[in-house]
C-alpha positions in Angstrom: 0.0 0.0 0.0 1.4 3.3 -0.8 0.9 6.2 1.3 -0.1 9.7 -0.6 2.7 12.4 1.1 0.1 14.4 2.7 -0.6 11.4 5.3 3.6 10.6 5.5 5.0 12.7 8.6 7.7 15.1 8.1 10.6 15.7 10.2 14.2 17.5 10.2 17.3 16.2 11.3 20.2 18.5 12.0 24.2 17.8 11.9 23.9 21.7 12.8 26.4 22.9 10.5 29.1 25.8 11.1 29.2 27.0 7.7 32.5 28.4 6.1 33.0 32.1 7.6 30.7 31.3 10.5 30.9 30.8 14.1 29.5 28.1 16.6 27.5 30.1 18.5 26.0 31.2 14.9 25.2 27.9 13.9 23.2 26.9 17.1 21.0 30.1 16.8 20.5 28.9 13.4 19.5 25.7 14.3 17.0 26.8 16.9 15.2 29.4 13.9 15.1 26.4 12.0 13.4 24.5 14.8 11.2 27.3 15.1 10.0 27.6 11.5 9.8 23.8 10.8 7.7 23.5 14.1 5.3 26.4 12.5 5.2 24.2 9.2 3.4 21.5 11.0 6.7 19.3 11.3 6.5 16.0 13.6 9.9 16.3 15.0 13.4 17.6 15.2 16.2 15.3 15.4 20.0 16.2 16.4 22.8 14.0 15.4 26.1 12.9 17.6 29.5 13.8 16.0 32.9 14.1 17.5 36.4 16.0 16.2 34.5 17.7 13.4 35.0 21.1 12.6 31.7 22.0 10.5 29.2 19.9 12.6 28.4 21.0 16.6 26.0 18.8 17.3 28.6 17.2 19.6 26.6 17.7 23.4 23.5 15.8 21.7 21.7 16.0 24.8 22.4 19.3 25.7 20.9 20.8 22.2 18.2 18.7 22.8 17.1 20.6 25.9 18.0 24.0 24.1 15.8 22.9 20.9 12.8 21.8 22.7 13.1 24.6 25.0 13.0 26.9 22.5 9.8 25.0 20.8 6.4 24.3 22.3 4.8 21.4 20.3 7.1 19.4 18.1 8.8 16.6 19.3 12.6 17.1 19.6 15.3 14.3 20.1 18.8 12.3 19.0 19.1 11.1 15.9 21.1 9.9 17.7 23.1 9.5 20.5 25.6 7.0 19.3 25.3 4.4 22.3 28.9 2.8 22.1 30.7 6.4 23.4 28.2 6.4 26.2 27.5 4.6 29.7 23.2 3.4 29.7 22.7 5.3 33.0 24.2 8.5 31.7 22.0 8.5 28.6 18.8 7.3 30.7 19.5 10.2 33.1 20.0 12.6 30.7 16.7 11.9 29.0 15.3 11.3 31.4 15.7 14.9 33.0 14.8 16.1 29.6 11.4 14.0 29.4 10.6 15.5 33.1 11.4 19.1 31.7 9.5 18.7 28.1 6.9 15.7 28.9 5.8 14.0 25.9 8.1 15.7 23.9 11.5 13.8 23.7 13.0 10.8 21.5 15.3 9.1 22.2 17.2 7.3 18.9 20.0 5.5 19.5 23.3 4.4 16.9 25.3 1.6 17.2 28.6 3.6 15.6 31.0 5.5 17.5 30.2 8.6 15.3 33.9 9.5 15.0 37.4 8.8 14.5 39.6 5.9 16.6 41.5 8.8 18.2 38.2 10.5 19.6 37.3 7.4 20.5 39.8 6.6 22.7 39.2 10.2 24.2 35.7 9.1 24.9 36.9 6.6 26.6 36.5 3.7 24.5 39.8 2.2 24.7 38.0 -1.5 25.5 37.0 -4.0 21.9 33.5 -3.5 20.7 31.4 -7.3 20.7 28.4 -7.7 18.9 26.2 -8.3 22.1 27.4 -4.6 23.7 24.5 -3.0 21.3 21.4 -4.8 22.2 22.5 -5.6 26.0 22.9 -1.5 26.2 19.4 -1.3 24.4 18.0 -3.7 26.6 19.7 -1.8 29.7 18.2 1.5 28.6 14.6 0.1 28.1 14.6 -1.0 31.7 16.1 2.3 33.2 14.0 4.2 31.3 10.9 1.8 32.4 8.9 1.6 35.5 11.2 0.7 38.2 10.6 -2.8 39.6 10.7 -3.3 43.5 14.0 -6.0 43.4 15.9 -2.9 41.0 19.1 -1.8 42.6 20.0 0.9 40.3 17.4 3.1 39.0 18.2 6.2 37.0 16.5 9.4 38.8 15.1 11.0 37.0 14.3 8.3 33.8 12.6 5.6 35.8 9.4 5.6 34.6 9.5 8.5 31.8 9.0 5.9 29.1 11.2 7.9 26.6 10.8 6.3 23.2 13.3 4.6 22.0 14.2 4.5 18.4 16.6 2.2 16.6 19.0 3.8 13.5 21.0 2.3 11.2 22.8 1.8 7.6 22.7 -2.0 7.5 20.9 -5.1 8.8 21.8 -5.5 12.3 20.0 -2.4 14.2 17.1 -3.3 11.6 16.8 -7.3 13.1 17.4 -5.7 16.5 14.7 -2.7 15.8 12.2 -5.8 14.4 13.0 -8.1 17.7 12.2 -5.3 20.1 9.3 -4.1 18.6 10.7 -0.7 18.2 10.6 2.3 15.5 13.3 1.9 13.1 15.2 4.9 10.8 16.9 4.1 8.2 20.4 6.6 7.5 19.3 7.2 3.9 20.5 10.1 4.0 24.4 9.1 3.8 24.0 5.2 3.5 21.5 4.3 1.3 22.6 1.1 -0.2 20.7 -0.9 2.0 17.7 1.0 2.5 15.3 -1.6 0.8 17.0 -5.0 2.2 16.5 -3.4 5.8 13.0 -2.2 5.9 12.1 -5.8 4.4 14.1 -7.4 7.4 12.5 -5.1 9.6 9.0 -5.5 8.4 9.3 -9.3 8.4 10.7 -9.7 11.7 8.6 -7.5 13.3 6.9 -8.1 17.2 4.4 -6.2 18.8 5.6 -4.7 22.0 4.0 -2.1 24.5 5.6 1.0 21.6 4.5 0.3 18.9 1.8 -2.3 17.8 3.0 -2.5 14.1 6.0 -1.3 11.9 7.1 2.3 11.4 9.4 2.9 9.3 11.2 6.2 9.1 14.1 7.2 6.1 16.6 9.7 5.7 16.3 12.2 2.6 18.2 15.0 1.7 16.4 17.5 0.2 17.1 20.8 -1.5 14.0 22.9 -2.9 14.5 25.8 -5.1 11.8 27.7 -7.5 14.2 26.2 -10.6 16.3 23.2 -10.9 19.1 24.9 -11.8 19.2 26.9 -8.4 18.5 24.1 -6.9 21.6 22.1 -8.3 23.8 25.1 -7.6 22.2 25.5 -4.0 23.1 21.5 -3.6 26.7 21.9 -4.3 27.4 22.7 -1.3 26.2 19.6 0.0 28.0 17.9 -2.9 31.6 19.6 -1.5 31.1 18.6 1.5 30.2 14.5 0.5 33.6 15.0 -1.8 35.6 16.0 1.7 34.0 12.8 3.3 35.3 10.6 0.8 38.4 12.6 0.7 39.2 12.2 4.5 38.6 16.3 4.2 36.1 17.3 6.8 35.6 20.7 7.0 33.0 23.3 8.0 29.5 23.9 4.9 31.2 25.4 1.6 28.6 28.1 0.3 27.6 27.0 -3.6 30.0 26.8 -6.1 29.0 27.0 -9.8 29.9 24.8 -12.3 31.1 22.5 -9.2 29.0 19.1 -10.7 30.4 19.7 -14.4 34.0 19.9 -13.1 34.2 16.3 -11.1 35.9 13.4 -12.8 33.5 10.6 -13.4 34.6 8.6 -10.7 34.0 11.3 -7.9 30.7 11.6 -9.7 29.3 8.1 -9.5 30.7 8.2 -5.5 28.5 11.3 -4.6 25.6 9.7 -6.1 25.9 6.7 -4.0 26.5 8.4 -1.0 23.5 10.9 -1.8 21.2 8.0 -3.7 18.1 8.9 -2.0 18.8 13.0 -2.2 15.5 15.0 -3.4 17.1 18.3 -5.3 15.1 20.6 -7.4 11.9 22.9 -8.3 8.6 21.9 -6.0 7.5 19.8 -9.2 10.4 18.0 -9.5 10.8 17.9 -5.6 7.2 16.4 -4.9 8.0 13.6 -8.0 11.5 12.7 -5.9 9.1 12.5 -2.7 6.9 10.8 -4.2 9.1 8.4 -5.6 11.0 7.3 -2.1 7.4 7.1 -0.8 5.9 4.2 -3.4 9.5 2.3 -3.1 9.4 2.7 0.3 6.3 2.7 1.9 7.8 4.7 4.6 5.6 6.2 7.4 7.9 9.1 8.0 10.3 11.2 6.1 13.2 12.8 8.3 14.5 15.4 5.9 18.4 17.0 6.0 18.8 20.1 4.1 22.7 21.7 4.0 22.4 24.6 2.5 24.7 27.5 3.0 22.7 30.8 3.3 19.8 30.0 6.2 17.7 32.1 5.2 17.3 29.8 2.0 17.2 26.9 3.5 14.0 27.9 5.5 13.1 28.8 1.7 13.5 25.3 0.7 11.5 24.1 4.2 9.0 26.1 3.0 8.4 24.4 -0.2 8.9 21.1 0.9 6.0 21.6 3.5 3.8 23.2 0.8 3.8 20.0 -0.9 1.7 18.7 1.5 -0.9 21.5 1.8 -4.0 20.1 0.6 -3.9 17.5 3.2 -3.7 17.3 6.7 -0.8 15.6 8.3 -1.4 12.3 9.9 -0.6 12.4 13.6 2.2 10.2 14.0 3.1 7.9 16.7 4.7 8.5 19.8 6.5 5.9 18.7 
């Protein structure tokens, strides 16, 4: 069954980029504006993403722009996308949302990564100087459900505040493992579309399959990652996107740096190879007028099926990206938005 995109919830997620030229401090005041306006565009949530040792990206203190975004908000749900779980102790993380659940109630997600986020040096600064098993991941999960659960009576430690919040807890990932995990648990699953889309239709299959009912969520809900870049022509959209194209070319160059503004002619002047790369990494990117945005969106939603679209959107001048927002949302005018799940 394919949903129609005016009953598919929208939502942002931020990397909060210092742009080239800019500061820190400006690029959390943009993100809260952009929290602000996406919230007034009927928006389900906004999502902030762990990375370490990166110049252009300070979402770093996930937790702490957390509070900062959904105390600058009143209705939209605000959260991690997410708090990579390896670089983190359960308790920490279930006292931390907790506190933030207590402060914004019914407000606050709580997604969770399986990657460190970062380089080996960082961490080993984040102290995770100890081998990585495959059981660490689900026995944190499993850990983080029951701190963040109703405290039983033979408990002995109980994170205060968490115990009892009930934070959702979602599950993201690139491959098959959080999606098995996600379907086991009966949990919400997002797929990183965004930057790994190579297994986007394999997973959601896994996770549908596998799927069991638990007290969150009765059913399936699928979630995927889409850059998206909306401009009133193609062509300003492309140019607009090239800044997100730079910046996917300094990835795969082991060049991380802070948001290049646009640069023209920048697609025409890669060599083939560097082309086909960038398309991989940004397979399921949405880039162009509102006609040819809605048939991207529309596209990812029939393949997909996907009950809610989590939308990154780099581009260099804000006051253009709330622009592109703009006409993303507008798509979806001439229907009301489905209430999502708690989830």
């Amino acid at each position: 069954m394919n949903t129609p995109l005016k009953d598919i919830a929208f939502s942002m997620l931020d990397l909060v980029p210092v742009r080239e030229g800019g500061t820190v401090a400006e690029a959390l005041s943009t993100s809260l504006t952009t929290a602000r306006h996406v919230e007034q565009l009927g928006f389900t949530r906004y999502w902030l993403a762990e990375h370490h040792n990166m110049s252009g990206i300070a979402s770093s203190a996930t937790a702490v722009l957390v509070g900062h975004i959904a105390g600058g908000t009143q209705r939209m749900r605000v959260g991690s996308g997410g708090v990579m779980l390896p670089n983190h102790a359960p308790l920490v993380v279930a006292e931390a949302f907790g506190t933030l659940a207590e402060l914004y109630p019914g407000r606050i997600d709580l997604g969770l990564g399986r990657a460190p986020g970062t380089d080996p040096m960082t961490m080993r600064a984040l102290r995770r100087d100890r081998p990585e098993t495959v059981e660490d991941f689900p026995r944190d999960v499993t850990e983080l459900q029951r701190l963040l659960g109703d405290a039983q009576s033979e408990q002995k430690l109980i994170a205060n505040p968490g115990a009892g919040t009930q934070v959702p807890i979602w599950l993201l990932g690139s491959s098959l493992f959080s999606a098995q995990l996600a379907a086991e648990r009966g949990l919400p699953y997002a797929f990183a579309s965004h930057f790994a889309p190579a297994m986007l239709m394999q997973a959601i299959e896994v996770y549908r399959r596998g799927f069991k009912p638990s007290a969150q969520c009765a059913k399936p809900y699928v979630m995927i990652g889409v850059p998206v870049v909306a401009a009133p022509t193609d062509d300003e959209a492309q140019w607009l996107a090239s800044s997100v194209g730079q910046r996917v070319l300094g990835i795969l160059r082991g060049q991380r740096g802070k948001l290049p503004p646009p640069k023209a002619d920048f697609w025409q002047q890669l060599q083939p190879q560097e082309q086909a790369a960038i398309q991989d990494f940004l397979a399921c990117a949405v880039i162009g007028s509102p006609s040819t945005v809605r048939a991207g969106l529309e596209r990812l939603a029939e393949l997909t099926d996907c009950d809610e679209m989590m939308f990154t959107c780099d581009i260099f001048d804000p006051a253009l990206r709330l622009h592109s927002l703009d006409m993303v949302a507008e798509l979806r005018r001439n229907g009301a938005q489905t209430t999502a799940p708690q989830a």
